[in-house]
C-alpha positions, -999 to +999 in steps of 0.1 A: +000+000+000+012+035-010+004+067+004+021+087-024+038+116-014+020+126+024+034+139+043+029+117+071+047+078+071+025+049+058+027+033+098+005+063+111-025+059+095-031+020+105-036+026+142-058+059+128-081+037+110-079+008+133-093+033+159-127+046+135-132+007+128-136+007+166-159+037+169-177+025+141-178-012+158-189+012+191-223+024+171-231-009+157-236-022+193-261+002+197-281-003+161-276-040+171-297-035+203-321-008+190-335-016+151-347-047+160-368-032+186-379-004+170-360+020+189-346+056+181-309+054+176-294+083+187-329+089+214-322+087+241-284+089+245-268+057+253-279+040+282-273+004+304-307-017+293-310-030+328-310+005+349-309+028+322-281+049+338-271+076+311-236+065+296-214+094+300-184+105+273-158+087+295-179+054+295-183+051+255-144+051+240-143+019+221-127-007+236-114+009+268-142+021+281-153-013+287-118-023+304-119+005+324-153-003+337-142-043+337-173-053+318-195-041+348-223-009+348-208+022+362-247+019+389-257-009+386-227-033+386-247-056+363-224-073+339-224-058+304-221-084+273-185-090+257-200-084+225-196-051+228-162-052+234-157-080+207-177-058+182-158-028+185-124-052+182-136-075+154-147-044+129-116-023+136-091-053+125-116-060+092-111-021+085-074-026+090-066-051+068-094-037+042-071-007+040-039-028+035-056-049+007-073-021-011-065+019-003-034+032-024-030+069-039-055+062-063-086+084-054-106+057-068-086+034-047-099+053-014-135+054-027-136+016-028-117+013+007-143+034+026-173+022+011-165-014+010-156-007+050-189+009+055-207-021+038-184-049+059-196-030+092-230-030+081-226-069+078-216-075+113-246-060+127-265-081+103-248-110+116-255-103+155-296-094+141-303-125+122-286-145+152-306-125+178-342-121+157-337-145+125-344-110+111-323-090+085-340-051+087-348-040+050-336-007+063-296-023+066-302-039+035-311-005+015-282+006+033-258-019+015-276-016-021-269+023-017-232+020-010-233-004-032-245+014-067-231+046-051-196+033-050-198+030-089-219+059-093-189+081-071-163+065-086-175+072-124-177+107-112-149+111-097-126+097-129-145+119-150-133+147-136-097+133-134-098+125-167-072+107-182-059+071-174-083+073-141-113+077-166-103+048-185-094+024-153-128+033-138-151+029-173-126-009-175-136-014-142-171-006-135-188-007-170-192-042-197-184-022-227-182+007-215-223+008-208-238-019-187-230-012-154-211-041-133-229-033-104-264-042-117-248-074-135-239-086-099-270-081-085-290-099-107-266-126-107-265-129-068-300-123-058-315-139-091-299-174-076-309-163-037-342-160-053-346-195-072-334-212-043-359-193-019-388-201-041-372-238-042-364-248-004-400-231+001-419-255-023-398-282-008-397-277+025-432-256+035-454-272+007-484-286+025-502-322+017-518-323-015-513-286-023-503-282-059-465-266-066-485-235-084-504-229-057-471-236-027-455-206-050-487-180-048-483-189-010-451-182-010-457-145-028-482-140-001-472-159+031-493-153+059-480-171+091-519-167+108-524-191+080-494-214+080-489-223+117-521-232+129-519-259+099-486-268+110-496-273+146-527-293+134-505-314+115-478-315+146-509-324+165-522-355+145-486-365+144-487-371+181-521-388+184-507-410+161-474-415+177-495-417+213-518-445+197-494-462+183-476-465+220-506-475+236-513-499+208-473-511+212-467-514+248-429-521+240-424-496+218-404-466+230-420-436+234-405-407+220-386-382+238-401-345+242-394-320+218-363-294+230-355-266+218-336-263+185-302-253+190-293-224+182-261-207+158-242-186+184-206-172+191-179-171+219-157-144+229-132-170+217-142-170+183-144-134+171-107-125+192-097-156+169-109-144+141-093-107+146-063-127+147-065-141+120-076-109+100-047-091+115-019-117+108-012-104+071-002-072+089+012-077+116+023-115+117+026-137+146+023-103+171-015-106+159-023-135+187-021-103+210-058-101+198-068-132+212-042-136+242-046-104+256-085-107+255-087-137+273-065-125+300-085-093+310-116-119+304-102-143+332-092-118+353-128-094+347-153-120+350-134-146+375-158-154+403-136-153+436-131-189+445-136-198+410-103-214+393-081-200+366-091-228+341-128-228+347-129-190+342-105-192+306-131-223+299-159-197+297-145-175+273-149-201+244-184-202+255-215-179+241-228-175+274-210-141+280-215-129+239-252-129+242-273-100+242-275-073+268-291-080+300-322-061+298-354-050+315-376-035+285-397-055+279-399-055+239-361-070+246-382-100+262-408-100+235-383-102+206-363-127+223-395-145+230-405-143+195-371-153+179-377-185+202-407-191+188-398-185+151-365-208+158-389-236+168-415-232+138-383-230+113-370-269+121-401-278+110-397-264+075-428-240+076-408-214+069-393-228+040-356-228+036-343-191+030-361-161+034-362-127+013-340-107+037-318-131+020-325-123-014-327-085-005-291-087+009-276-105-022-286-077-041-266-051-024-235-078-017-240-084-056-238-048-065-205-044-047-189-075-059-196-078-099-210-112-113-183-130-107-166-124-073-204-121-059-204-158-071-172-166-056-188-149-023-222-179-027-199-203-030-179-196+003-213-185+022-225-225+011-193-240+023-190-221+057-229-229+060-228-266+053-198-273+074-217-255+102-246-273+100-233-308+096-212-300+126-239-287+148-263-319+136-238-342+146-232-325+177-269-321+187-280-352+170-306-339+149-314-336+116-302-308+090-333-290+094-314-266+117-326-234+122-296-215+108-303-183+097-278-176+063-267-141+066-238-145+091-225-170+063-236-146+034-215-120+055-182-141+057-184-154+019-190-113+013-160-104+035-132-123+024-141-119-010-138-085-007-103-091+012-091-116-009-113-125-040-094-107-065-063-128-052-082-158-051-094-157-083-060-150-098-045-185-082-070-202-095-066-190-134-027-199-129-037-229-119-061-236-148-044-218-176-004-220-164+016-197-185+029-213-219+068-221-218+082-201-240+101-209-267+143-210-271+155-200-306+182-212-320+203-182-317+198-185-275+208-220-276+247-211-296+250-179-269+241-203-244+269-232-255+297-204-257+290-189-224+292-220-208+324-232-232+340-195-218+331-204-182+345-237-186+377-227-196+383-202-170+373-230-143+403-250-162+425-217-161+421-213-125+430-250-112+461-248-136+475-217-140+499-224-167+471-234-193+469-207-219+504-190-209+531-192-239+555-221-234+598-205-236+622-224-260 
């Protein structure tokens, strides 16, 4: 990465936009709390959920506020989650290494860097909604298509102004032919597949007896869950009068064991320092495991319970007990939770079908600000992230693969390091496919070639005998 001719060295401005990825991170705790519930985000200031005690200024610096308050409410004492701290940590690495991979002293260059950082921190608080609600808010999703379309839109503008070879990179870049925008190529390609498999897993999974696949596809256009669930129930319901006369008629038969609650796709303090880590290694090398050591040390010694041991305290941090959401006493936070519960449970049956439009409506921003191709790349890694996680959490629970698993956190990952690395990616794999040809020796190289290595040879011979090639005296 280049910074041209600032006046400032290339080092400084890391830790500069390491620290607005953490007062960006900072905010997205709060629209993370507050859109799902409806609530104004800047009204009233920020508050703890459980007493609402007005944060003051010193109480809401990224990262340190936090450590400074050891994870406790300045009034109340009442723990506060480690996501917040492992929000603002998480999105200020991904905007560090997002510079590093993509800002130079290209204008165009720094264009990309700060929308594509605005769209990856728009992703994690996607990621902590759908876990928390199985919701992605149309509003975030606008949000995305706008950076999105306005990324080319800006840079266009920008070039044309420049003129020049900028002009000429951007129309290469963001245009087929120097007319059809890449942008809306993307988007239909992304969303148009979202959308088939929607409609697909919806008919196959939510279709009910006897209904034709016509009319599972109007329902689908029009899905009414007053309508849906009290089927389902009935149907849940003559399931178990079956299943209970079939026991009665079977004395030996088993009965089967009550219905639990679905498990549920969540994440440990553990996992996001880890992946910090990891995002920070390009950078910084093996120093990066100071983002997960030095987390779980102020975790042991913050949340250690006195007479609890070192281990069991550590043990805890790879558990998503402490990354939940906020302790609260509002009681729409208990609704929504409630509800999320509900949905979670109605999903494993399939009545939901398999993928909802939030989905669809997300792929079309994430499609937009990847082009056809890399947004493809971006499916492909969302699917494999997504199956892996679901095999291992049915083998785990011992359940079927009718998890409830919502698919945005894995649409965000496949997004993410496609935008990180996709372009890099992608050229592996092309030198892997079409190596370059060898290229051919004339004739001319191969006589140059025999007398260089004739001369070298003889100067070998002149050094281990020094009398070669001197006259010989009669």
């Amino acid at each position: 990465m280049s910074i041209g001719e600032w006046p400032l060295p290339e080092w400084f401005w890391y830790p500069v936009i390491f620290g607005y990825g953490a007062i960006v991170g900072s905010f997205l705790n709060v629209l993370i709390y507050r859109l799902p519930l409806g609530k104004h985000l800047s009204n009233p200031p920020s508050t703890c959920p459980n007493c609402n005690y007005a944060l003051t200024f010193w109480d809401n610096i990224p990262l340190l506020s936090f450590l400074s308050l050891r994870g406790r409410c300045r009034l109340c004492k009442i723990p506060i989650s480690w996501r917040y701290f492992c929000v603002e940590l998480v999105t200020a690495c991904l905007w560090t290494l997002l510079y590093h991979q993509v800002a130079t002293n290209s204008p165009l260059s720094w264009i990309d860097f700060v929308l594509q950082a605005l769209i990856i921190s728009v992703l994690v608080a996607l990621v902590f909604i759908d876990l928390d609600h199985f919701i992605a808010p149309d509003e975030l999703n606008i949000i995305i298509g706008v950076f999105a379309f306005g990324r080319d839109i800006a840079a266009i503008t920008l070039a044309y102004f420049i003129g020049g070879d900028a002009l000429k990179e951007a129309l290469g870049r963001y245009l087929y032919m120097g007319w059809l925008p890449v942008a809306i190529m993307g988007a239909l390609a992304y969303a148009g597949v979202l959308f088939a498999l929607s409609v697909g897993t919806f008919v196959y999974y939510a279709r009910l007896e006897r209904e034709s696949v016509v009319a599972c596809i109007i329902r689908y256009f029009r899905f009414d869950e007053e309508e849906v669930v009290p089927s389902v129930a009935a149907a849940n319901e003559a399931g178990a009068s079956a299943a209970g006369e079939e026991n009665l008629a079977s004395p030996d038969t088993e009965a089967e064991p009550d219905e639990t609650d679905p498990p549920r796709l969540a994440m440990a303090p553990a996992f996001l320092c880890a992946i910090s880590a990891v995002v920070l290694f390009p950078l910084i090398q093996w120093f990066a495991l100071v983002a997960f050591v030095v987390p779980l040390l102020l975790f042991v010694f913050i949340t250690r319970e006195q007479g609890e041991g070192l281990a069991k305290a550590a043990g805890r941090f790879f558990q998503s007990a402490d990354l939940g959401p906020p302790t609260s006493t509002d009681k729409s936070a208990k609704a929504a939770h409630d509800d999320a519960a509900a949905f979670a449970k109605e999903a494993e049956t399939g009545q939901h079908g398999g993928m909802g439009l939030g989905d669809v409506k997300l792929a079309i921003g994430l499609g937009a600000i990847l082009g056809p191709g890399l947004a493809l790349l971006s499916l492909g890694f969302a699917t494999f992230v997504g199956a892996v996680t679901g095999i291992s959490m049915a083998a785990k629970h011992g359940r079927t693969l009718k998890l409830s698993l919502p698919f945005v956190p894995f649409m965000a990952a496949g997004a993410i390091i496609t935008m990180l690395y996709g372009t890099q990616i992608v050229g592996w794999y092309l030198n892997i496919l079409y190596p370059p040809a060898p290229r051919t020796i004339t004739a001319g190289e191969v006589i140059r070639e025999q007398k260089r290595l004739e001369r070298l040879q003889r100067e070998r011979s002149r050094l281990a005998d020094p009398t070669i090639g001197k006259p010989v005296k009669n």
